[in-house]
N, CA, C and O atoms as a GROMACS GRO file, in nm:
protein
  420
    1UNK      N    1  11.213   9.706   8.618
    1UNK     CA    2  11.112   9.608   8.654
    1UNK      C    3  11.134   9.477   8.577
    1UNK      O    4  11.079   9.369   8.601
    2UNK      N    5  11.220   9.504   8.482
    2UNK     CA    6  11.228   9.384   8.363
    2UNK      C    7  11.329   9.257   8.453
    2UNK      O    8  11.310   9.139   8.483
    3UNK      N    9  11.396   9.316   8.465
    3UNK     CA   10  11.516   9.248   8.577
    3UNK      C   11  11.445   9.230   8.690
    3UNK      O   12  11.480   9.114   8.711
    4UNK      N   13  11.361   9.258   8.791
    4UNK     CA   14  11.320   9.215   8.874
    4UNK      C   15  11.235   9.109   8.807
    4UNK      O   16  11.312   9.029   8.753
    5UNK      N   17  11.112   9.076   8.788
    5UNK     CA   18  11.050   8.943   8.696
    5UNK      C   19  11.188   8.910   8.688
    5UNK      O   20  11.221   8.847   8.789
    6UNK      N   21  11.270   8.925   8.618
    6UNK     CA   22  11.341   8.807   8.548
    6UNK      C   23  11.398   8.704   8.693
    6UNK      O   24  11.391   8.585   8.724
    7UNK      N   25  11.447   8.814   8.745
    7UNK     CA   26  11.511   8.744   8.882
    7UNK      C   27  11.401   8.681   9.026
    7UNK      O   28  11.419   8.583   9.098
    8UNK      N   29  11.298   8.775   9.026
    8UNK     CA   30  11.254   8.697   9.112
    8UNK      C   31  11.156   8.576   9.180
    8UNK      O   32  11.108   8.559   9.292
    9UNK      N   33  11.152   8.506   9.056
    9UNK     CA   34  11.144   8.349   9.029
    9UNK      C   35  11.234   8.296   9.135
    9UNK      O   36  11.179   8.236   9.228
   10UNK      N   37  11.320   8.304   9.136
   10UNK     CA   38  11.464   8.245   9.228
   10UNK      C   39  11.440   8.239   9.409
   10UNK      O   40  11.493   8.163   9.489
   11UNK      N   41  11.348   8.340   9.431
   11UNK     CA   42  11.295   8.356   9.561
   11UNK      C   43  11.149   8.239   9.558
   11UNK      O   44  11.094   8.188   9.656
   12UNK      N   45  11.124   8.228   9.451
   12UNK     CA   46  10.991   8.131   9.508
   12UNK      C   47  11.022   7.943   9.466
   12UNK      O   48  11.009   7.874   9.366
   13UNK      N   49  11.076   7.917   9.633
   13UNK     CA   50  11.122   7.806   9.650
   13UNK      C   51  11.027   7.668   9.602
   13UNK      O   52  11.072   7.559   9.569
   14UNK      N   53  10.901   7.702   9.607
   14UNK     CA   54  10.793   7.576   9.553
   14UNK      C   55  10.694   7.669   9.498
   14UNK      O   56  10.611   7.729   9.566
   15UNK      N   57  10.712   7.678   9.332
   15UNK     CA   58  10.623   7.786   9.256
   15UNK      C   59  10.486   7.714   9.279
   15UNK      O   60  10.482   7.595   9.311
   16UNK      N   61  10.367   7.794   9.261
   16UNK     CA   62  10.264   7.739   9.282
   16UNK      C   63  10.148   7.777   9.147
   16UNK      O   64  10.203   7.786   9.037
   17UNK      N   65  10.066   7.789   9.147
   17UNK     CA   66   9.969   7.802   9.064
   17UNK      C   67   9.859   7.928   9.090
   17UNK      O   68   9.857   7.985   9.199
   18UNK      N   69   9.784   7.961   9.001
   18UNK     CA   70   9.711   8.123   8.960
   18UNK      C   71   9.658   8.186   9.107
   18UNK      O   72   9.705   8.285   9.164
   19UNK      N   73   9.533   8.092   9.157
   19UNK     CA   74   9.499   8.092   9.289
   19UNK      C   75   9.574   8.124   9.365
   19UNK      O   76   9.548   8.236   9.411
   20UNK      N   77   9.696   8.058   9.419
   20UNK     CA   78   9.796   8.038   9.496
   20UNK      C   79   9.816   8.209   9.519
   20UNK      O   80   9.762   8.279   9.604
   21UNK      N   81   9.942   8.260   9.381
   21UNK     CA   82   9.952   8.376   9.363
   21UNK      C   83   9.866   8.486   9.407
   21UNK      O   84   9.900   8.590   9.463
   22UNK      N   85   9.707   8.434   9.362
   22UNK     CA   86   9.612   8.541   9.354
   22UNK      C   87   9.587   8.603   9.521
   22UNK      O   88   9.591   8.720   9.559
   23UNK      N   89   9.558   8.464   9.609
   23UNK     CA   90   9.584   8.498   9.731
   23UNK      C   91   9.699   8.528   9.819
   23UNK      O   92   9.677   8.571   9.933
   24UNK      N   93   9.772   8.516   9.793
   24UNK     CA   94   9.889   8.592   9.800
   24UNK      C   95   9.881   8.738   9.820
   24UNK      O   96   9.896   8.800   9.925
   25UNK      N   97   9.844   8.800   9.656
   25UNK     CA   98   9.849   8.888   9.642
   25UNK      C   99   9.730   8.947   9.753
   25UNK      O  100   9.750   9.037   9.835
   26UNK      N  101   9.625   8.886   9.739
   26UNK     CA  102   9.526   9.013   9.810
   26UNK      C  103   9.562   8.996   9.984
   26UNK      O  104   9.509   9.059  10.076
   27UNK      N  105   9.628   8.932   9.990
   27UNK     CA  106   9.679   8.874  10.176
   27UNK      C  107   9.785   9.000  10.201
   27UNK      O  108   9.780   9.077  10.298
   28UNK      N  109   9.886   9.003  10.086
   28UNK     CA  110   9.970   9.132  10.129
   28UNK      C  111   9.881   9.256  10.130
   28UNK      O  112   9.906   9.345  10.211
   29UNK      N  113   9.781   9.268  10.046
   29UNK     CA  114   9.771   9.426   9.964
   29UNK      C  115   9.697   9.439  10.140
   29UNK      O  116   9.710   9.536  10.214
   30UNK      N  117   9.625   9.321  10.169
   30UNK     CA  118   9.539   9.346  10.288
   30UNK      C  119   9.653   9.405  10.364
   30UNK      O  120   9.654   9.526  10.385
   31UNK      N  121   9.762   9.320  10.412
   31UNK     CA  122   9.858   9.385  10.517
   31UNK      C  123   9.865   9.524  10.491
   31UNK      O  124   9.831   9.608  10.574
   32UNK      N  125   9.910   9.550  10.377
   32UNK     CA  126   9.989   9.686  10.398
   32UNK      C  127   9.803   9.785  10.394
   32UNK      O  128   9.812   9.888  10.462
   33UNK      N  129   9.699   9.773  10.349
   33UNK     CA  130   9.592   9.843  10.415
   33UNK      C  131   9.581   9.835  10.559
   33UNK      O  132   9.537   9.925  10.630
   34UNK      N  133   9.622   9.727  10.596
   34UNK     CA  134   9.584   9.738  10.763
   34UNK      C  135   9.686   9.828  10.834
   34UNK      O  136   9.662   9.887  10.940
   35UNK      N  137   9.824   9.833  10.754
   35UNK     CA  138   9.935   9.908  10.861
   35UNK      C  139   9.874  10.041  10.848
   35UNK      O  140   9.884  10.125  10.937
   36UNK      N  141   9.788  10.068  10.699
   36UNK     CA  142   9.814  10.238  10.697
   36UNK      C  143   9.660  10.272  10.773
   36UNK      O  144   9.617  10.386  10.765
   37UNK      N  145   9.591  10.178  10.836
   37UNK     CA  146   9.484  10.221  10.889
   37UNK      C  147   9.462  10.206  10.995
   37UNK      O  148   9.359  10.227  11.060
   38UNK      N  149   9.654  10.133  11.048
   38UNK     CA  150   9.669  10.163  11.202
   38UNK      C  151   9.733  10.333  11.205
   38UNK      O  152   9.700  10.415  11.290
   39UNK      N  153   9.800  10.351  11.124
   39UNK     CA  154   9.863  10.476  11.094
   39UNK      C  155   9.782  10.595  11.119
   39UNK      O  156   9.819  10.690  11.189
   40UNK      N  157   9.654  10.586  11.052
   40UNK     CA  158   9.538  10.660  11.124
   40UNK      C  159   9.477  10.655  11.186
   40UNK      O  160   9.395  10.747  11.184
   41UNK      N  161   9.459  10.554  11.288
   41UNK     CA  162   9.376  10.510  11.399
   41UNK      C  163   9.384  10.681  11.475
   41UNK      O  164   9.308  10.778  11.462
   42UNK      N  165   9.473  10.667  11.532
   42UNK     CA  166   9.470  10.817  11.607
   42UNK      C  167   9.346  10.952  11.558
   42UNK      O  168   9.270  11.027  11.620
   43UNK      N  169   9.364  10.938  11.482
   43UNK     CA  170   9.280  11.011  11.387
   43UNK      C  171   9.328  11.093  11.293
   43UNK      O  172   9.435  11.154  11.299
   44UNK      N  173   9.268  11.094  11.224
   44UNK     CA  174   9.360  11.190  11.048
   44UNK      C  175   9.405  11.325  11.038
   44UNK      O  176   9.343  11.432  11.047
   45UNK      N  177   9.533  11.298  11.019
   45UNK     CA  178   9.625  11.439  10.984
   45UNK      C  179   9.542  11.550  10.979
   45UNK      O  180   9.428  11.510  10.955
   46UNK      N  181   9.545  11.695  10.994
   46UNK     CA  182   9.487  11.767  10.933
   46UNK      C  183   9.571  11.837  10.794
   46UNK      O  184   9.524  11.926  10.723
   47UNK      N  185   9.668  11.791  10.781
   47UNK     CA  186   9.726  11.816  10.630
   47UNK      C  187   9.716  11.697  10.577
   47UNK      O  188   9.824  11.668  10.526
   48UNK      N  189   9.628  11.603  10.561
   48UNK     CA  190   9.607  11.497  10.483
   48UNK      C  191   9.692  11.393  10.534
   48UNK      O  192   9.663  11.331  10.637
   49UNK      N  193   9.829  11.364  10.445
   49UNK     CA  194   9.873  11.273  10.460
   49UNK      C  195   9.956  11.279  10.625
   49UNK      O  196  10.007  11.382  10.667
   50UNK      N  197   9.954  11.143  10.704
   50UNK     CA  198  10.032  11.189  10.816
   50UNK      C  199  10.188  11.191  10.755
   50UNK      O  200  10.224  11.168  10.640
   51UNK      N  201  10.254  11.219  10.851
   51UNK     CA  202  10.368  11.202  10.920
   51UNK      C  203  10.429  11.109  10.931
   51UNK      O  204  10.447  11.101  11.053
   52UNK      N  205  10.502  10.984  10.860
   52UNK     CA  206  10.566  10.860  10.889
   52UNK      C  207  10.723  10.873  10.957
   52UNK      O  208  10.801  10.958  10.913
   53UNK      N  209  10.751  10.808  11.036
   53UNK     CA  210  10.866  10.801  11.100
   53UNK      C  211  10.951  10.699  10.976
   53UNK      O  212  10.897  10.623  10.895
   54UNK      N  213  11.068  10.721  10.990
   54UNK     CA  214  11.136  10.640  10.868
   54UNK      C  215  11.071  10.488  10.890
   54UNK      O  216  11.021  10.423  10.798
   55UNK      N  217  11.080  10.442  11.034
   55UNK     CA  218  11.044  10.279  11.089
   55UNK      C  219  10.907  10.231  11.027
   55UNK      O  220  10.888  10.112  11.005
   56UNK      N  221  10.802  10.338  10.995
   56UNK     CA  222  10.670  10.293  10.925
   56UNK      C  223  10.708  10.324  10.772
   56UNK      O  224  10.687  10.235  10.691
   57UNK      N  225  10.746  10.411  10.741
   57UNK     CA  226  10.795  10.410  10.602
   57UNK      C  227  10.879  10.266  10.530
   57UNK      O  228  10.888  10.216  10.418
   58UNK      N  229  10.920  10.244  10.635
   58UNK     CA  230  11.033  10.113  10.565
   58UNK      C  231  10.938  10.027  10.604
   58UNK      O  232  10.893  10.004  10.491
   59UNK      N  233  10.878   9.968  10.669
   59UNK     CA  234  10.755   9.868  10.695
   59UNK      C  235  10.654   9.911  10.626
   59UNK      O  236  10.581   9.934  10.723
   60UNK      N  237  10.579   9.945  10.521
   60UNK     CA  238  10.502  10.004  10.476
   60UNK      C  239  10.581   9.948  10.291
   60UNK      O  240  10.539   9.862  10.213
   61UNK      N  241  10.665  10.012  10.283
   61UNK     CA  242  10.842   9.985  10.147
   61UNK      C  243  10.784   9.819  10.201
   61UNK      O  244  10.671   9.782  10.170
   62UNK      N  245  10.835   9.771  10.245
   62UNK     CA  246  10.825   9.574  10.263
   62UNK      C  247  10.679   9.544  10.225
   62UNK      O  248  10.651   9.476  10.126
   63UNK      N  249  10.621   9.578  10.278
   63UNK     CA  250  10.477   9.522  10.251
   63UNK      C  251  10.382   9.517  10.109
   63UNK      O  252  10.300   9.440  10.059
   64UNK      N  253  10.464   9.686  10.066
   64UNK     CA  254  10.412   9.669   9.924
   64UNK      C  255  10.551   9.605   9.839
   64UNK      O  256  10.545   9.602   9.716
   65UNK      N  257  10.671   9.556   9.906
   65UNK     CA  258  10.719   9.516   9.807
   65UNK      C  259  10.645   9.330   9.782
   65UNK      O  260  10.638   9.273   9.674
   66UNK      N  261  10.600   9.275   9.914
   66UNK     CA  262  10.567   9.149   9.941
   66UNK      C  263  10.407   9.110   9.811
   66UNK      O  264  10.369   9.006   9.757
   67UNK      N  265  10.356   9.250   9.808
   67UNK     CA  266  10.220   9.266   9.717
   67UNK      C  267  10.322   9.276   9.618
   67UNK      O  268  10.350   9.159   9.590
   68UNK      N  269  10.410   9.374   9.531
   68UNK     CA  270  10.458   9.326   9.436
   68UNK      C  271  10.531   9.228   9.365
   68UNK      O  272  10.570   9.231   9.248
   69UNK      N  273  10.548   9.126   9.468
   69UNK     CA  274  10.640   8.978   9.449
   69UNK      C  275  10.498   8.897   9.426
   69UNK      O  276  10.501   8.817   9.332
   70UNK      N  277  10.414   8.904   9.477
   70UNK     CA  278  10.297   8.816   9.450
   70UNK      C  279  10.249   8.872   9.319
   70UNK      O  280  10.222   8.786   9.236
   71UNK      N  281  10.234   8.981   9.286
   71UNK     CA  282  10.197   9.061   9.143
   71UNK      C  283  10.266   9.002   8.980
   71UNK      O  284  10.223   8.984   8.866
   72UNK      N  285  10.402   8.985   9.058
   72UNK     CA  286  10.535   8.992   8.942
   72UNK      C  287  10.473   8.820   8.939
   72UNK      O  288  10.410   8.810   8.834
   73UNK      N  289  10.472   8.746   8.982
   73UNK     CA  290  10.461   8.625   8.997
   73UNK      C  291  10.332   8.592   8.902
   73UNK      O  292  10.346   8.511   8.811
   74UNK      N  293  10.223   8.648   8.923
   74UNK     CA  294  10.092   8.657   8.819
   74UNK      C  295  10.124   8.641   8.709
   74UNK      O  296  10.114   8.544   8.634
   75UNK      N  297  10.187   8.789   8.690
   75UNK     CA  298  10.261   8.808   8.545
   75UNK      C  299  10.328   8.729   8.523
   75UNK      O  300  10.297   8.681   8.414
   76UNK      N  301  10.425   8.673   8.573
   76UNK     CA  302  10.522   8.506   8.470
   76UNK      C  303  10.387   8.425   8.463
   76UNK      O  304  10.366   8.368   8.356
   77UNK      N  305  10.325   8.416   8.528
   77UNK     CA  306  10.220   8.290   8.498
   77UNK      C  307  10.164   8.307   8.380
   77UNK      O  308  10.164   8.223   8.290
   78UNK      N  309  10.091   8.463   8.372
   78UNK     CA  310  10.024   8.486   8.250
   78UNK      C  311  10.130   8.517   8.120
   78UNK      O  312  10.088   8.552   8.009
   79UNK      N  313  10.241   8.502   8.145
   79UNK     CA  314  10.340   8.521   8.015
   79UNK      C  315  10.365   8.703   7.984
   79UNK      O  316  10.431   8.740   7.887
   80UNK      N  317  10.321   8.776   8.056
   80UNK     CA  318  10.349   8.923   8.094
   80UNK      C  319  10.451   8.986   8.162
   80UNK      O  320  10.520   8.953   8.258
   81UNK      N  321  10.446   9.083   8.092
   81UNK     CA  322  10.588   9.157   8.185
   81UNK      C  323  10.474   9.251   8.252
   81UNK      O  324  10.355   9.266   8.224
   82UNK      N  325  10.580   9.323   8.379
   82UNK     CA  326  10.530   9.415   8.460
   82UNK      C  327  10.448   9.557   8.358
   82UNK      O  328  10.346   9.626   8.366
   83UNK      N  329  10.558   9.546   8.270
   83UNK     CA  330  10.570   9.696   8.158
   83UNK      C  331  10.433   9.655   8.144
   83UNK      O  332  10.340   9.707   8.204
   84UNK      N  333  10.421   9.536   8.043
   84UNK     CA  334  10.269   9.528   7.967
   84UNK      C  335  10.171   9.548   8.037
   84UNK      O  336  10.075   9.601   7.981
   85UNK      N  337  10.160   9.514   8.187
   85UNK     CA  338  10.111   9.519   8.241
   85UNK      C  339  10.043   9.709   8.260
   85UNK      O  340   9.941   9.772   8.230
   86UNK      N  341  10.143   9.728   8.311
   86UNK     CA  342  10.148   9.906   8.356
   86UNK      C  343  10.141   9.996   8.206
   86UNK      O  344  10.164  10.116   8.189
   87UNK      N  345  10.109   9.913   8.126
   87UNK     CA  346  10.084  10.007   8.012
   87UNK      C  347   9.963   9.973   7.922
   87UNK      O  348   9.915  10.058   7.847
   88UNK      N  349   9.924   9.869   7.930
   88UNK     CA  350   9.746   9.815   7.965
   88UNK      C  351   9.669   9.908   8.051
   88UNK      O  352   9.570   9.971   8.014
   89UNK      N  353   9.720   9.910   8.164
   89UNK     CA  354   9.677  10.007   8.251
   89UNK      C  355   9.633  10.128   8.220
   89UNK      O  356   9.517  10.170   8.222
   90UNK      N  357   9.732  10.184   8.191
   90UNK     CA  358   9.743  10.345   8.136
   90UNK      C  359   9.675  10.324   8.027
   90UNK      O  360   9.596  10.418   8.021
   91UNK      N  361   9.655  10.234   7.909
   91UNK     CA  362   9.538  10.247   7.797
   91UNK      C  363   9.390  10.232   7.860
   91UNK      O  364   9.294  10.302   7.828
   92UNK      N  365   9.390  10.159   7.928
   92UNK     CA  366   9.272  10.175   8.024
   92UNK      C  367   9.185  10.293   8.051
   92UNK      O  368   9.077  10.335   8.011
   93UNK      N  369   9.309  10.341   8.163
   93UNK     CA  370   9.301  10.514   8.209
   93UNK      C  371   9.241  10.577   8.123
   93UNK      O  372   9.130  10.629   8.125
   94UNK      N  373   9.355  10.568   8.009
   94UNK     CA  374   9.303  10.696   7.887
   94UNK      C  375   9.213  10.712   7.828
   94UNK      O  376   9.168  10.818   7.783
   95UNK      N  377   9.162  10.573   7.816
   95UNK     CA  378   8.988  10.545   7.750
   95UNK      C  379   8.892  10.582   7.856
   95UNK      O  380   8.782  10.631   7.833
   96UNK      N  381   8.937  10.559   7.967
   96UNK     CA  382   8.796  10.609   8.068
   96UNK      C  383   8.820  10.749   8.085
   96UNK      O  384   8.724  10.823   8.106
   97UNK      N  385   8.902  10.780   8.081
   97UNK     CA  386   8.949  10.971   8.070
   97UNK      C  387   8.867  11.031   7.957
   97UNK      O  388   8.794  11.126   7.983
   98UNK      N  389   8.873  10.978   7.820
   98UNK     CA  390   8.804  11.025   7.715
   98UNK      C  391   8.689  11.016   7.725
   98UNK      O  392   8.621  11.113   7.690
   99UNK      N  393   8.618  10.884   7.781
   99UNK     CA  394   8.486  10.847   7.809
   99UNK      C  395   8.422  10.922   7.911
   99UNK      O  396   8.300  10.918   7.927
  100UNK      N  397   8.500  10.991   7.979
  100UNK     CA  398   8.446  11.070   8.104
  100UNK      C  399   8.477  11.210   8.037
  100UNK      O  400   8.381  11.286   8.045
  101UNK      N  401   8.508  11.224   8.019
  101UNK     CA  402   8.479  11.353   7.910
  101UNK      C  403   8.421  11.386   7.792
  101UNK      O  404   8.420  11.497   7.739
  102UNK      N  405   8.383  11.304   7.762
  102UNK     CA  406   8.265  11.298   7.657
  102UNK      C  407   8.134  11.266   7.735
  102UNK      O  408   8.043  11.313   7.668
  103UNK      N  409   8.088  11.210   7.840
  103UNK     CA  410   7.991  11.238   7.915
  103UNK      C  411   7.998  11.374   7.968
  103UNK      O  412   7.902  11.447   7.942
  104UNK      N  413   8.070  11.410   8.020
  104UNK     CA  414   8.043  11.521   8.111
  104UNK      C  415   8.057  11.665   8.021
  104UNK      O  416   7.998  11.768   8.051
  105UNK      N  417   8.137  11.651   7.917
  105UNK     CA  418   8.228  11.769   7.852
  105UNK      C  419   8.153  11.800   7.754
  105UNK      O  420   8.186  11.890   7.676
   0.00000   0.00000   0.00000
């Protein structure tokens, strides 16, 4: 992931600013919710997840990679790597994990 940030600056021909990015990002995350909720239109698997043909799988692969190019892009703005990012995260997790177990436990 370190190498991707590093490199893909190079793809964004007129960098833009926080906003910019921000909508970005929620414009893809929207796409790829809308493909997977054409995916179930039919109506839902009865083993949960459906069935993707490779052609929605790889369109589905693009869409969240288009949400993670708008993501990675955040992060250079805010001076973050992906890592810090995804490991903020997971400290996150772990505190609401403990916290939810100390309520309930």
């Amino acid at each position: 992931m370190t190498e991707y940030q590093a490199n893909v600056s190079a793809f964004d021909f007129s960098p833009h600013t926080l906003w910019y990015y921000g909508l970005g990002l929620a414009g893809e995350a929207g796409e790829a919710v809308d493909f997977i909720k054409k995916i179930y239109r039919p109506g839902p698997s009865p083993y949960g997840l459906p069935v993707l043909s490779d052609a929605e799988k790889h369109k589905l692969v693009l869409e969240l990679g288009d949400t993670l190019w708008y993501l990675t892009r955040i992060a250079s703005l805010l001076g973050v790597t992906i890592g810090e990012i995804a490991q903020a995260n997971i400290e996150k997790l772990t505190e609401r994990r403990a916290q939810k177990g100390a309520v309930t436990g």
